[in-house]
C-alpha positions in Angstrom: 0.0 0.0 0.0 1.7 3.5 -0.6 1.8 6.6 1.7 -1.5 8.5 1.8 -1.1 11.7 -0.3 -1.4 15.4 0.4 -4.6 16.7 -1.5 -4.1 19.9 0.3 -2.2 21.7 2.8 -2.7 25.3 4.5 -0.7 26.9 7.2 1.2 23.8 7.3 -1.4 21.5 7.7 -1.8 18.8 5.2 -4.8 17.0 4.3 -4.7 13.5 2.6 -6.6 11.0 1.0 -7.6 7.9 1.9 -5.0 5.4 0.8 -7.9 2.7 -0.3 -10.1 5.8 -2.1 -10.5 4.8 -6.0 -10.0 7.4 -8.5 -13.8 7.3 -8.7 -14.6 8.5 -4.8 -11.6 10.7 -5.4 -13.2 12.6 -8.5 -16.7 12.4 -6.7 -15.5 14.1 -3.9 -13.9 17.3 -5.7 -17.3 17.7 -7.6 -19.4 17.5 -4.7 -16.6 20.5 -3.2 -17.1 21.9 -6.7 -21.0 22.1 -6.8 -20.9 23.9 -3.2 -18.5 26.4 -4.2 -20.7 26.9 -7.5 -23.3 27.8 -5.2 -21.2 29.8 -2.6 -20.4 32.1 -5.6 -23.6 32.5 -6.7 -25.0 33.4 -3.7 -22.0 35.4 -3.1 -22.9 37.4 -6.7 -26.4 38.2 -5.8 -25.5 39.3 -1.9 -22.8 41.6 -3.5 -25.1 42.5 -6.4 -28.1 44.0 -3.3 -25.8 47.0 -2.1 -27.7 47.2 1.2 -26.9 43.5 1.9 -24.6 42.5 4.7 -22.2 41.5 2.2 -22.2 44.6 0.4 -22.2 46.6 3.7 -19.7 44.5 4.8 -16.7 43.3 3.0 -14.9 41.1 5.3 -17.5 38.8 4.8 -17.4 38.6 1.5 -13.7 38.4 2.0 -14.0 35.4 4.8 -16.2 33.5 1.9 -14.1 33.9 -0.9 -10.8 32.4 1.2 -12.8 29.5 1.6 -13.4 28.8 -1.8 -10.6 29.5 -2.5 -9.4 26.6 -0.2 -12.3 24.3 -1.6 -10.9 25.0 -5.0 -7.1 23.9 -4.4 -8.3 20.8 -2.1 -10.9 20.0 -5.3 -7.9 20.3 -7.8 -5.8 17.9 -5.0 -8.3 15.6 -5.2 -8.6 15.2 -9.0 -4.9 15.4 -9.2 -4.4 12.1 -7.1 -7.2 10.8 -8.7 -5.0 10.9 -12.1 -2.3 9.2 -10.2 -4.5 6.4 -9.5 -6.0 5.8 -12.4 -4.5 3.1 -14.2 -2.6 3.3 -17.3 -3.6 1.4 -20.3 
C-alpha cells in the first residue's frame, strides 16, 4: 500500500486521501466540493449585487467567503490530481 497523499495543505497542515479511495470516490469528492463552491459564488454574486446587503455593507464577509473557496478550490484540484495518479494506465 503507498503513503496516503497530500490533496491539500494550509498553514502547514496537510490533508490527505484515503490510501484505499478509487479514482472514482476521489473525482466524486472534488465535484461534490465543486457544486458547493458553484453555489457559494452564486449566492455570493447576488449578496454583492443587493448594495444594502450585509455583504455589500460588509466586505470582510465577503472576503472570509471567498478564502474559503478559494481553499475548496485547491483541495478540489488535490483531489482530482491524485485521482489521475490512481488511475490506471492502459
Amino acid at each position: 500500500m503507498n503513503a496516503p497523499s497530500s490533496v491539500f495543505e494550509h498553514s502547514g497542515v496537510k490533508y490527505y486521501a484515503d490510501p484505499l479511495a478509487t479514482p472514482k470516490q476521489l473525482m466524486s469528492g472534488a465535484t461534490l466540493l465543486l457544486d458547493a463552491v458553484a453555489a457559494t459564488v452564486s449566492t455570493l454574486a447576488a449578496g454583492l449585487d443587493d448594495e444594502d446587503g450585509d455583504m455589500a455593507v460588509n466586505p470582510k464577509i465577503s472576503a472570509a467567503i471567498l478564502w474559503g473557496v478559494l481553499h475548496q478550490v485547491r483541495m478540489a484540484s488535490g483531489m482530482t490530481e491524485e485521482a489521475s495518479t490512481r488511475t490506471p494506465r492502459g
